[in-house]
C-alpha positions as CSV (number, residue, x, y, z in Angstrom):
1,X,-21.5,175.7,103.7
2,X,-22.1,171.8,102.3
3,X,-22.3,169.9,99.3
4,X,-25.6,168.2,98.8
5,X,-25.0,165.1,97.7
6,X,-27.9,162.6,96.3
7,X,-27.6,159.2,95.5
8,X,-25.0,158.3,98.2
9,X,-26.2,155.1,98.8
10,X,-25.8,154.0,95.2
11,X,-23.1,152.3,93.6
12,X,-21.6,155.6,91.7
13,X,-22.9,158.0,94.7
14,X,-21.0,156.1,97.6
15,X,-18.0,156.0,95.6
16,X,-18.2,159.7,95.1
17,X,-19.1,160.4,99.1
18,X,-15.7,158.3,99.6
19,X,-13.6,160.5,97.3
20,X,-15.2,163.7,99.2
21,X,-14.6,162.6,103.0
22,X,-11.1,161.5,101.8
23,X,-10.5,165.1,100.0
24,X,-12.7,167.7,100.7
25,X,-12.8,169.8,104.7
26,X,-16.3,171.0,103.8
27,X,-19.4,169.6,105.5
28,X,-21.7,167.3,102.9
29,X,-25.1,167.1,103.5
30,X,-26.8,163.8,101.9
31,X,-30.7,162.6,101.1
32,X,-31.1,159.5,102.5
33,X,-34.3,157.2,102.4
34,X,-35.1,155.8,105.8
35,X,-37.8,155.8,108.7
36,X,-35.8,156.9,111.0
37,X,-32.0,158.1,112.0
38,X,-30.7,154.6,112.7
39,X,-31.8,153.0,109.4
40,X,-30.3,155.9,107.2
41,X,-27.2,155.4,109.6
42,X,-27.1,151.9,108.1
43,X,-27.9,152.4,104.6
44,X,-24.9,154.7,104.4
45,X,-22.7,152.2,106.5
46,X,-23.7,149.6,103.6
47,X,-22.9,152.2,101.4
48,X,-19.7,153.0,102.7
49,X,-18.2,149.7,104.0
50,X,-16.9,149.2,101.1
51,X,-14.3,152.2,101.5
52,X,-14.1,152.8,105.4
53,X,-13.7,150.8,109.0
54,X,-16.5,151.4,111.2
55,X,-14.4,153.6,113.4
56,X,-14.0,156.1,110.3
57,X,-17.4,155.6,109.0
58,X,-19.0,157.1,112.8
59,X,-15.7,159.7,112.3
60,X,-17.1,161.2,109.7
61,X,-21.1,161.2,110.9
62,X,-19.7,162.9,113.4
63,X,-17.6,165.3,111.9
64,X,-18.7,166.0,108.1
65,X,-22.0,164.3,107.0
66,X,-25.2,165.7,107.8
67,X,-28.1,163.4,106.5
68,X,-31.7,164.5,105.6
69,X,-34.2,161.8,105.9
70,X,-36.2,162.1,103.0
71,X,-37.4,161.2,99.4
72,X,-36.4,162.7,95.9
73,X,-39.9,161.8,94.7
74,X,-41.8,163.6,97.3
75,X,-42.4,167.8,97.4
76,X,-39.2,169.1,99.1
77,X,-38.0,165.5,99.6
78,X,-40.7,164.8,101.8
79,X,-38.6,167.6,104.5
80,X,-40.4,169.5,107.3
81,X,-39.8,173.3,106.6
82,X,-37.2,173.2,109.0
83,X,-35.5,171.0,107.8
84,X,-36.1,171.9,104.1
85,X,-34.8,175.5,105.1
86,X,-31.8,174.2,106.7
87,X,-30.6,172.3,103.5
88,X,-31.4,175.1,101.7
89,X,-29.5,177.8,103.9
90,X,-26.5,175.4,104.4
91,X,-26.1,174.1,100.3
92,X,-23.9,176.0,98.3
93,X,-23.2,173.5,95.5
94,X,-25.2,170.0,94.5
95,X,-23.8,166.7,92.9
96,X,-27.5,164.7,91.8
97,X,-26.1,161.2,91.9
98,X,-29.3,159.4,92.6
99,X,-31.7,157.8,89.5
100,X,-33.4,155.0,88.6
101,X,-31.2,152.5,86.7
102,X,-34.7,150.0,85.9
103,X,-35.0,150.0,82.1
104,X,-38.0,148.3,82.2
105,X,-40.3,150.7,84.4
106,X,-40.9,154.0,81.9
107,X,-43.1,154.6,85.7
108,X,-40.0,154.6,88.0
109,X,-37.7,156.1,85.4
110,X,-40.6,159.3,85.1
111,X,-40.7,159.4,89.5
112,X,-37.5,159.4,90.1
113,X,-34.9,160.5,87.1
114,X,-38.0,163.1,86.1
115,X,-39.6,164.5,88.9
116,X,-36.4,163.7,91.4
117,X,-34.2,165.7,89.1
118,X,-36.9,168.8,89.3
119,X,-37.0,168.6,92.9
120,X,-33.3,168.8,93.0
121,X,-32.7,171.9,90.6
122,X,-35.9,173.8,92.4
123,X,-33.8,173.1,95.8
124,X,-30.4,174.3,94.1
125,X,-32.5,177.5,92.3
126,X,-34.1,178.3,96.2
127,X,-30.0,178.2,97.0
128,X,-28.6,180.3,94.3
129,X,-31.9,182.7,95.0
130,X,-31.1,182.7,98.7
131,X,-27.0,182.5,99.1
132,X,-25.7,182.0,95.6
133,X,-25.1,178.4,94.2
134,X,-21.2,177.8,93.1
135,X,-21.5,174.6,91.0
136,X,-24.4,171.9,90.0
137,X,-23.4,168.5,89.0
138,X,-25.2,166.2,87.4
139,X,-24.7,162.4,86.7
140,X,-25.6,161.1,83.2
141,X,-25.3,158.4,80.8
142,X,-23.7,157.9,77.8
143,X,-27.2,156.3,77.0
144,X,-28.5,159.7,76.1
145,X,-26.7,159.5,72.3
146,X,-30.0,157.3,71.1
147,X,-29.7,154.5,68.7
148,X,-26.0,154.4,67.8
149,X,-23.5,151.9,65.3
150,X,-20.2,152.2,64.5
151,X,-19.5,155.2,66.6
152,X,-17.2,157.5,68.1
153,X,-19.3,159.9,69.9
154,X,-18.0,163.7,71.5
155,X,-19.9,165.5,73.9
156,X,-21.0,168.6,71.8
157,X,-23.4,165.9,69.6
158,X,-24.5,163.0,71.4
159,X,-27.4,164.4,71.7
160,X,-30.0,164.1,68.7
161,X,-33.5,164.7,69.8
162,X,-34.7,163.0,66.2
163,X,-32.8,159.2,67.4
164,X,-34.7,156.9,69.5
165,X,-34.0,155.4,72.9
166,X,-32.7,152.1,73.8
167,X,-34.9,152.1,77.0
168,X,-36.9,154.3,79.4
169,X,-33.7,155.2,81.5
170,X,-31.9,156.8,78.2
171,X,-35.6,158.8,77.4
172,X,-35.6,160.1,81.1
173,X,-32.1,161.2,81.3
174,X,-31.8,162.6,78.4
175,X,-34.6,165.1,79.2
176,X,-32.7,165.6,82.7
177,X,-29.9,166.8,81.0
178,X,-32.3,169.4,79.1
179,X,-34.5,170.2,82.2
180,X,-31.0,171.3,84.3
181,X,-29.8,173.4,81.6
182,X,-32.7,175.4,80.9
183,X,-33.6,176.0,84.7
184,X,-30.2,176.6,85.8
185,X,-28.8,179.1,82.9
186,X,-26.7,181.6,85.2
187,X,-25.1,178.7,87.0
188,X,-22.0,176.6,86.7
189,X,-22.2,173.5,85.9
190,X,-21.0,170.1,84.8
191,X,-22.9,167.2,83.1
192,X,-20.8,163.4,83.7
193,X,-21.8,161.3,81.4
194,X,-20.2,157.4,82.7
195,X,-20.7,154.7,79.9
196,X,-20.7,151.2,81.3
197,X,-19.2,151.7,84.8
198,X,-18.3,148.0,85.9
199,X,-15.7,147.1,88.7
200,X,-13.2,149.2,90.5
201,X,-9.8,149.3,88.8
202,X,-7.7,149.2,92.7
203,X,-9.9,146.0,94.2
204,X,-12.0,143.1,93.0
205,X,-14.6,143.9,95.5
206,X,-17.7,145.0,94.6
207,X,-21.3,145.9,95.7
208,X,-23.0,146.0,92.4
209,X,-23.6,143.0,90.7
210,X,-26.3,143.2,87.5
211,X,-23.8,143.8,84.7
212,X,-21.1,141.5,86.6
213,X,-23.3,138.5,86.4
214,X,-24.4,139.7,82.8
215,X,-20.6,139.2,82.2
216,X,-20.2,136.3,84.2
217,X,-22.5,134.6,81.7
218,X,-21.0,135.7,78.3
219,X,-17.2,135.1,79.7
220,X,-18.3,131.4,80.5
221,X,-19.7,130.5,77.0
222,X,-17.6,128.5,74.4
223,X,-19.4,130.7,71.5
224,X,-20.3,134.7,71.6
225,X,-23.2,136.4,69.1
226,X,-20.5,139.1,68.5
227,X,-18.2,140.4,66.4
228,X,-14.7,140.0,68.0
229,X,-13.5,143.4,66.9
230,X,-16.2,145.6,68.2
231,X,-15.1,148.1,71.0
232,X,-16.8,147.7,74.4
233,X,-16.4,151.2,76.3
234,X,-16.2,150.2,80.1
235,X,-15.1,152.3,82.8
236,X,-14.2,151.3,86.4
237,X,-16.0,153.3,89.0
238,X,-12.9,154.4,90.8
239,X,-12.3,156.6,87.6
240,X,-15.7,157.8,87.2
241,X,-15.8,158.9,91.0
242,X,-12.6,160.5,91.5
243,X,-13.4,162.7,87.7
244,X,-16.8,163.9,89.5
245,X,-15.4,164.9,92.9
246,X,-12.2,166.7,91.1
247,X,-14.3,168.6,88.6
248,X,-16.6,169.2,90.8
249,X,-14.5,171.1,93.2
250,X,-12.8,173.5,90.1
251,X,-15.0,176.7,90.1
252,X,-14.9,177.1,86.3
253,X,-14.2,173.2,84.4
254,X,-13.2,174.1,80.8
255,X,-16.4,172.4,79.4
256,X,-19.9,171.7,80.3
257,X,-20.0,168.1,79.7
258,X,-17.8,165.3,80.0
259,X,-17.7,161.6,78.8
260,X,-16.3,159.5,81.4
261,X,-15.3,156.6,79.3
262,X,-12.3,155.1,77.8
263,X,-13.3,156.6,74.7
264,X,-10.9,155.3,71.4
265,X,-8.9,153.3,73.6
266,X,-11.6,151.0,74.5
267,X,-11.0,147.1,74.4
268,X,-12.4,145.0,72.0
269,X,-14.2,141.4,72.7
270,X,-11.3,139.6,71.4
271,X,-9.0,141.3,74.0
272,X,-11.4,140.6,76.8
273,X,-12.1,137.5,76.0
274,X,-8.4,136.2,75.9
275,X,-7.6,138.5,79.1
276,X,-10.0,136.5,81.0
277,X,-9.3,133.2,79.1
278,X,-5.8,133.1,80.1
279,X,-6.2,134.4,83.6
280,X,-8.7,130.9,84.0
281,X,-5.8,129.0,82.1
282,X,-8.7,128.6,79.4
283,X,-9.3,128.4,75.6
284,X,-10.8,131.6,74.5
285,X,-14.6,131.5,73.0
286,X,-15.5,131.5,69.3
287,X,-17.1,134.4,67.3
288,X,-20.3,133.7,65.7
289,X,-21.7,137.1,65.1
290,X,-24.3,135.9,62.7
291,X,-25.9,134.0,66.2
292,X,-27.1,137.4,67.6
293,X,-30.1,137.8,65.6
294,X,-31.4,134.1,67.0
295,X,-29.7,135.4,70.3
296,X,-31.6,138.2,70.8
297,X,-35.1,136.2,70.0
298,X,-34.2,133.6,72.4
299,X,-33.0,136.6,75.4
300,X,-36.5,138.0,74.1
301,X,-38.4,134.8,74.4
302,X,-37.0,134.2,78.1
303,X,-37.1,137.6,79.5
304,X,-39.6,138.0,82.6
305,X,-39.7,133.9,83.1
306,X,-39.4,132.5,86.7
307,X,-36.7,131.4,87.6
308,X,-32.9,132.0,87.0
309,X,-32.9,131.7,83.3
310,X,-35.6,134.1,83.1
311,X,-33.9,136.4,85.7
312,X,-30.5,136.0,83.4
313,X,-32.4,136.5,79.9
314,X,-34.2,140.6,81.3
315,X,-30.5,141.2,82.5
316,X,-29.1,140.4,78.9
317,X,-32.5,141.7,77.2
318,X,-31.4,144.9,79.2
319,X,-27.6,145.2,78.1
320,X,-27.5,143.7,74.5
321,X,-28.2,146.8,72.7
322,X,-25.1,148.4,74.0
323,X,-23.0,145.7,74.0
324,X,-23.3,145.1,70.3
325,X,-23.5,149.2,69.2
326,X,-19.7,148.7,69.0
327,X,-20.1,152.7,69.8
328,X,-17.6,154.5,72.0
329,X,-17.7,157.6,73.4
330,X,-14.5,160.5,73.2
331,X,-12.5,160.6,76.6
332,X,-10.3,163.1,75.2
333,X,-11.7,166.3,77.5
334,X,-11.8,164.6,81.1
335,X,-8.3,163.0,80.2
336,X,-6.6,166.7,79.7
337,X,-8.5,167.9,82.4
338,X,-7.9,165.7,85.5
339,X,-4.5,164.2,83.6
340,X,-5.6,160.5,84.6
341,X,-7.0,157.6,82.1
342,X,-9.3,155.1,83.2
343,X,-7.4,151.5,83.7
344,X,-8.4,149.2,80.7
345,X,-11.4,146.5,82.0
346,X,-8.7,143.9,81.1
347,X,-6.3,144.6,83.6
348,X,-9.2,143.8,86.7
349,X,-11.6,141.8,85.3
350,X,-10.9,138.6,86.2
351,X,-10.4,139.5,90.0
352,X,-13.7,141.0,89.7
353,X,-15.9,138.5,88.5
354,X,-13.9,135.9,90.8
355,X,-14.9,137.8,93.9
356,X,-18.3,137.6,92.4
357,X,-18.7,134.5,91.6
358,X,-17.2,133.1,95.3
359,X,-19.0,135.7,97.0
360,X,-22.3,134.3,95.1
361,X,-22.7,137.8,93.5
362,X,-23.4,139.4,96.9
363,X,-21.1,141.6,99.0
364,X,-20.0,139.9,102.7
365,X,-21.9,143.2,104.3
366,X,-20.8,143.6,108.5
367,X,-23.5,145.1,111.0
368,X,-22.4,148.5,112.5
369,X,-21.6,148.2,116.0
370,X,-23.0,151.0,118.2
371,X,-21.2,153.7,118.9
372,X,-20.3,152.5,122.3
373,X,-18.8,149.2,121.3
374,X,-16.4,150.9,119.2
375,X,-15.5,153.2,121.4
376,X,-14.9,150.2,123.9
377,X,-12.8,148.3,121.1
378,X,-10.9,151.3,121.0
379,X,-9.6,151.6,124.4
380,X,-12.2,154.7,125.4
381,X,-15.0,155.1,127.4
382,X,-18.6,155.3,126.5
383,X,-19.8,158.7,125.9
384,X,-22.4,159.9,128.7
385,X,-25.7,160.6,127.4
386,X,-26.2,165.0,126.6
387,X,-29.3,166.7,126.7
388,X,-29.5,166.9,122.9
389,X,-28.7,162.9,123.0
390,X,-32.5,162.6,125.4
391,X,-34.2,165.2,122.5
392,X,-33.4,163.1,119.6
């Protein structure tokens, strides 16, 4: 029996994938979008080349991952009934990674977060009906606590169905969160809720780039539309991923829902700001926190524009509101549970948004060489062609 993963070609989902090779002897079966078997074989080596060599990456095609070539948006992903029935009879527990993180589009939020997250819990409810279902996960957001200010928010009451949402993304994912628990009552399961997942704590590389280069911006001005002791809840993704895959695996977590966050301990501006600032050997930027009022209306004014500027002004149109909620969200029940806190953002920022800014805020991505190239590199023979080789 398999996890099904979704999502593992995203930032969060490939991390998780990693953590599951690297741990877990089950087999995973994974959704991947592509035409055909070579182009989801390369959309998970994208995914994945950040963790793994080729050699290990076609190890573990090989030996672990079985990928289904289809659609979270379509009926049944878009499946043939074979293949449908296969994920079906071989699933015994789900991790939905995948959503739409575009806060502008209410459209793709609805397709995807929506009607992706109902095809998901229909395939685990056709599992549990047919086998038995041992866990669903589900990735969140902290986004789903609404409107917030001057916060520290715990699991039990983030939600409030009577605040409004920041954004289309929040809206959708909070009614995710409400769609798996009334259609999935009997089974176990876990709700993660990251809050701003930026960087991994162990490297400065990185494949995700929309809130670096956000960050990249503010960290460069000489003045910040903040106030210097307002609490910024970041998480690196390392610590987000490795809490999923752990909990994941227990058969009975002590709680339904989880922040993963750095809750109380998170940083403020001010330490941020003079982490990076003496990293660069620089003076660190003046607090003006009456500026974000004209901030916002020039962000507002600029947002959708051609050009960089305008590119740069829907990023930071985007991720104002929840850079200046100075709300944070508890940590305390994933801390006692997997015994690990999440490294503080000041400790690896500055390697991260180096790598960024040489690398042009773009990863240095390597083409996967066929199988029988690395084999060759490898001192072995090419493998001869099977029968089941000519029927593919």
């Amino acid at each position: 029996m398999a996890i099904f993963l979704t999502g593992s070609t995203g930032y969060i989902g490939a991390h998780v994938l990693s953590n599951l090779l690297a741990d877990h002897p089950e087999p995973l079966n994974v959704l991947v979008r592509a035409r055909d078997r070579e182009e989801a074989r390369n959309r998970l080596w994208y995914a994945l080349q950040l963790h793994m060599d080729a050699e290990r990456f076609q190890d573990a095609l090989e030996s672990h991952i079985r990928t289904f070539r289809g659609d979270l948006t379509h009926e049944r992903f878009g499946l043939c009934e074979d293949d449908y029935q296969e994920l079906v009879r071989t699933t015994d527990s789900v991790i939905h990674c995948a959503a739409s993180l575009n806060r502008r589009s209410e459209k793709t939020c609805l397709n995807v977060n929506l009607r992706g997250t109902l095809e998901v819990v229909q395939l685990a409810m056709r599992a549990r009906d047919q086998h038995g279902l041992r866990h669903f996960s589900h990735v969140s957001t902290v986004a789903v606590a609404g409107h917030r200010a001057n916060e520290v928010v715990e699991e039990d009451t983030a939600i409030d169905w009577n605040r409004s949402d920041y954004d289309p993304y929040a809206r959708t994912k909070k009614f995710c969160e409400h769609l798996v628990r009334q259609l999935l009552p009997d089974v176990t399961k876990t709700i993660f809720r990251p809050s701003i997942v930026l960087g991994d704590s162990r490297r400065p590389e990185t494949n995700q780039f929309e809130m670096v280069r956000a960050f990249v911006f503010l960290a460069g001005l000489p003045v910040l539309p903040f106030r210097a002791n307002d609490q910024v809840d970041i998480v690196p993704v390392d610590y987000v991923a490795s809490a999923i895959a752990t909990l994941h695996r227990k058969d009975h977590p002590a709680h339904e829902t989880y922040h993963l966050s750095s809750g109380i301990g998170s940083e403020t501006f001010l330490q941020l700001t003079d982490a990076l600032a003496k990293a660069q050997g620089k003076r660190s930027p003046l607090f003006a926190p009456r500026l974000e009022g004209p901030s916002s209306k020039a962000i507002n004014a600029l947002a959708g524009r051609a050009g960089k500027i305008g590119g740069l002004a829907t990023l930071l149109k985007v991720f104002l509101p929840y850079l200046v909620w100075n709300t944070v969200f508890d940590n305390r029940r994933v801390v006692e549970e997997t015994g690990a806190r999440p490294a503080p953002f000041s400790q690896y920022c500055f390697p991260l948004l180096r790598f960024s800014r040489e690398n042009n805020f773009n990863y240095p991505y390597t083409e996967l060489p066929t199988p029988s190239v690395a084999k060759e590199a490898r001192g072995l023979p090419p493998r001869a062609a099977t029968a089941q080789d000519v029927r593919r």
